[in-house]
PANU-680641 format. One line per 8 residues: number of its first residue (from 0); their letters; for each residue x, y, z of N, C-alpha, C. Coordinates in Angstrom, 3 decimals, decimal comma, padded with zeros to 6 digits. Example, Ala and Ser with C-alpha at 12.3 -4.5 7.8 and 13.67 -1.06 7.14 Angstrom:
// residues 2
0 = as = 013,190:-005,690:007,800:012,300:-004,500:007,800:013,200:-003,300:007,800 | 012,850:-002,250:007,080:013,670:-001,060:007,140:012,900:000,030:007,870
END
This chain:
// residues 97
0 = xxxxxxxx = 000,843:-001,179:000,000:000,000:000,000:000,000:000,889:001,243:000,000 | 000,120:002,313:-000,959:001,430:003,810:-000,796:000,053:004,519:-000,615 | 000,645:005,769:000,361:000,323:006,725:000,116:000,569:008,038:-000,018 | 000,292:008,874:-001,162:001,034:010,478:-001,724:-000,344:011,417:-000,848 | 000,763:012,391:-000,871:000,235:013,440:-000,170:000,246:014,595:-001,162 | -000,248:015,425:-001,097:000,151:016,665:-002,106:-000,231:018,258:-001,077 | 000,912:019,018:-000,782:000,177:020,579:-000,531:000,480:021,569:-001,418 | -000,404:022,516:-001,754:-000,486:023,201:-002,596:-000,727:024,454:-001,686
8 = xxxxxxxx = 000,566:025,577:-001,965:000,087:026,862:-001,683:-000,101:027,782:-002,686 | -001,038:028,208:-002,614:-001,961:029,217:-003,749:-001,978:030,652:-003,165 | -001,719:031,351:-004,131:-001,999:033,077:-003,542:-003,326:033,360:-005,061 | -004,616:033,785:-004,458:-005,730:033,733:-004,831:-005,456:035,413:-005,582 | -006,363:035,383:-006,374:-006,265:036,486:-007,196:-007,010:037,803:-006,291 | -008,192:038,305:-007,132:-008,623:039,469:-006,739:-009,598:039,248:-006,032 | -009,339:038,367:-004,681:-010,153:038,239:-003,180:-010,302:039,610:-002,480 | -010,793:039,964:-001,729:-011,042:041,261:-000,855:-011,657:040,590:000,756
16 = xxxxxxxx = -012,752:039,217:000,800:-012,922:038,732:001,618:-012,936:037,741:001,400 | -013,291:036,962:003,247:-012,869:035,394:003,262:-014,035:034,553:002,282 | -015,408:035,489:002,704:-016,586:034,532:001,440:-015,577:034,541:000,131 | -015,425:035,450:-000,605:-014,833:035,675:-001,830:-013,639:034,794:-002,292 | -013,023:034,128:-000,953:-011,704:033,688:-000,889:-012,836:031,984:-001,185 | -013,574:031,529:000,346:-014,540:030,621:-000,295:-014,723:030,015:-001,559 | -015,471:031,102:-002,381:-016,004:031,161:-003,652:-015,054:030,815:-004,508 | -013,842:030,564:-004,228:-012,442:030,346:-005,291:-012,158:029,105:-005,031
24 = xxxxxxxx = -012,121:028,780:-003,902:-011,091:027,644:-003,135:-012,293:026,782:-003,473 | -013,283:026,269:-002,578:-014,248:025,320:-002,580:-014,386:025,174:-003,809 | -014,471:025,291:-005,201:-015,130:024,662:-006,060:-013,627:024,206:-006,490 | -012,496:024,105:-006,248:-010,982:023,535:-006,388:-011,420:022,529:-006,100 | -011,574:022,829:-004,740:-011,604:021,232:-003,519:-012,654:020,351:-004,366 | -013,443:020,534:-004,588:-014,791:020,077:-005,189:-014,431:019,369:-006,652 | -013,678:020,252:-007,505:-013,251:019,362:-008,718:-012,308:017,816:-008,128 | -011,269:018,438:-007,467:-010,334:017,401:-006,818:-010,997:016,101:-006,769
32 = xxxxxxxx = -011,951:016,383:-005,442:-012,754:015,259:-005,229:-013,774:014,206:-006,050 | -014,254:015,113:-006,487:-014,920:014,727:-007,925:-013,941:013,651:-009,005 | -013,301:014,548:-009,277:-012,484:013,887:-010,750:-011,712:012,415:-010,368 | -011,099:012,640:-009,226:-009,892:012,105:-009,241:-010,440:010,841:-007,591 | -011,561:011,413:-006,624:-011,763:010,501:-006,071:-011,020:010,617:-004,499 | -009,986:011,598:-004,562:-008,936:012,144:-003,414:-009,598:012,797:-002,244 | -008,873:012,695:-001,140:-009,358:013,291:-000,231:-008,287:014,685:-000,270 | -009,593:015,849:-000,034:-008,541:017,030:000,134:-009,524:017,804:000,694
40 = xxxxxxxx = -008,666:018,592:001,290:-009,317:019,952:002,096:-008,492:020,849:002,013 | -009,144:021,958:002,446:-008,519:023,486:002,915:-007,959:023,097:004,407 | -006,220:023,505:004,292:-005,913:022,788:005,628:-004,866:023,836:006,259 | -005,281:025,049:005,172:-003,998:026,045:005,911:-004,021:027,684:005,762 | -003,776:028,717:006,325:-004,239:029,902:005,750:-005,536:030,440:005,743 | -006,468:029,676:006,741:-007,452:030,089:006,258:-007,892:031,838:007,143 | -007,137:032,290:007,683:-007,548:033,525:008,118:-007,056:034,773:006,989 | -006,696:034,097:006,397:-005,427:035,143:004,953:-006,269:035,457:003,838
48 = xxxxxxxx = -007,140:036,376:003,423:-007,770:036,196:002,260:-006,910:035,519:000,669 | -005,912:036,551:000,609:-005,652:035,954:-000,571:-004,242:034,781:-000,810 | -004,512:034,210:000,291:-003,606:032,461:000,792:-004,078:031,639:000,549 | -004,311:030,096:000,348:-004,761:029,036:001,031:-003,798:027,887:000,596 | -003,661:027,222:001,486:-003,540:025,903:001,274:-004,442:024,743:001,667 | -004,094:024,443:000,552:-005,079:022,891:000,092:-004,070:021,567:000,265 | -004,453:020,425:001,233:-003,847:019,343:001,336:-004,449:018,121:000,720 | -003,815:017,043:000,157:-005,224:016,163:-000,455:-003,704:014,880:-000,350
56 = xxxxxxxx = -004,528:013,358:-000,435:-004,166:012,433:000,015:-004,714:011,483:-000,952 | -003,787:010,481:-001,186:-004,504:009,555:-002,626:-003,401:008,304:-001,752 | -004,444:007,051:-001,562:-003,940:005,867:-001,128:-004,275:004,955:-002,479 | -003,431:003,883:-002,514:-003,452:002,982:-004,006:-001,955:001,389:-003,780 | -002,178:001,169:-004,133:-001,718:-000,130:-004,383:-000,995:000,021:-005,229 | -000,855:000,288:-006,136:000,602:000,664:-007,192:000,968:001,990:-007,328 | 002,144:002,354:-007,246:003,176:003,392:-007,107:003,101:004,394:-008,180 | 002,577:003,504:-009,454:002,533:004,111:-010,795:001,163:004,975:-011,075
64 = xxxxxxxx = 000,105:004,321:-010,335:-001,161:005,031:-010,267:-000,992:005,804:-009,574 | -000,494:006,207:-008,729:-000,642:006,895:-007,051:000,088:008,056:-008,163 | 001,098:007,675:-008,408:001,864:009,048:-008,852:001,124:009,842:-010,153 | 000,848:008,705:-011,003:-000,299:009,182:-011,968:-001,204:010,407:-012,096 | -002,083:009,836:-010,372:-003,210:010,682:-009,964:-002,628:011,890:-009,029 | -001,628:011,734:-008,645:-001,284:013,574:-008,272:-000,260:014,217:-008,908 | 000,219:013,557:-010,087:000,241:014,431:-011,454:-000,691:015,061:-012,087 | -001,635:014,525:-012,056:-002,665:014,921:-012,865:-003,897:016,137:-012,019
72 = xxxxxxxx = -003,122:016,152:-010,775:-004,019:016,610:-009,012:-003,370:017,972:-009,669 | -001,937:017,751:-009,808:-001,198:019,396:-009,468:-001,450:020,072:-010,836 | -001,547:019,192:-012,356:-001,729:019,446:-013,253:-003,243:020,992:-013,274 | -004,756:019,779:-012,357:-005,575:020,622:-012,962:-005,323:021,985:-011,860 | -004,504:022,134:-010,651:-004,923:022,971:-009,907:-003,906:024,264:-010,425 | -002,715:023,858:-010,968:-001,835:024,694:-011,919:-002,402:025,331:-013,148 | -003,437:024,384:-013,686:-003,981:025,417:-014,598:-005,661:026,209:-014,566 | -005,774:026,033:-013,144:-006,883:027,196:-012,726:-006,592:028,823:-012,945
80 = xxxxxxxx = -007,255:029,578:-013,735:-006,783:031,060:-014,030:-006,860:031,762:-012,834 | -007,683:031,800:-011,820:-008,110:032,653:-010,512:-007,023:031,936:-009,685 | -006,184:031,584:-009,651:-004,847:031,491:-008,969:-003,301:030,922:-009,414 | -002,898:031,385:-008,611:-001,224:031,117:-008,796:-000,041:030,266:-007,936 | -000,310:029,046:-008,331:000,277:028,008:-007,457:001,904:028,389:-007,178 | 001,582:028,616:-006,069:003,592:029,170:-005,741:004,158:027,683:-005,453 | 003,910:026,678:-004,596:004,855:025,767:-004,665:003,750:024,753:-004,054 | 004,155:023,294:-004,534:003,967:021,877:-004,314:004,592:021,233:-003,612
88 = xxxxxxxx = 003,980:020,753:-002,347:005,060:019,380:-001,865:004,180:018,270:-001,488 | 005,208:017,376:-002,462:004,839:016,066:-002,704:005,499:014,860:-001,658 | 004,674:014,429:-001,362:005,596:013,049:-000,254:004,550:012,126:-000,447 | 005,545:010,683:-000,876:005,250:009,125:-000,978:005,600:008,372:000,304 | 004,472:007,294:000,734:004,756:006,658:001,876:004,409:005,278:001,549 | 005,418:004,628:001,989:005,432:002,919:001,497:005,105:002,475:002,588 | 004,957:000,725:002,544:005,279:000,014:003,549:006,449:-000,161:003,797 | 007,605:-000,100:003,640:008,683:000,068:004,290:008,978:001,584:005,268
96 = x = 008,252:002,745:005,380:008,227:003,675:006,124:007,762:003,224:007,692
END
């Protein structure tokens, strides 16, 4: 069994408040979950309007899928126009951990 982790810090575009900040982030989280089946949430920043980080978690049985699906995690959240992904960190956990 593996499991990848992914955090994503985002600096949100032209937010002014936290609803507004909401209105950006949640329908992220919402594709995530949707498409791909991952668990993710808003897990950081949330007092910052134009911050957030998003954490999301994909467990799988082969190494090749796992990595697959948060390629394809950072792919769609990199090409959302209403934000600007400053940096990714990625960590794999085996059974040998």
């Amino acid at each position: 069994m593996y499991v990848g982790t992914l955090s994503f810090d985002l600096l949100l575009g032209d937010v002014r408040s936290l609803k507004e900040k909401r209105s950006v982030v949640r329908p992220i989280v919402s594709e995530l979950h949707r498409k791909f089946a991952v668990s993710v949430a808003e897990v950081g920043d949330q007092d910052l309007y134009r911050r957030a980080t998003i954490g999301l978690a994909v467990v799988s049985g082969d190494v090749g899928h796992l990595t697959d699906v948060m390629d394809r995690c950072e792919r769609l959240v990199a090409a959302r126009p209403e934000v600007e992904l400053l940096s990714v960190r990625r960590r794999l956990h085996g059974d040998d951990d």
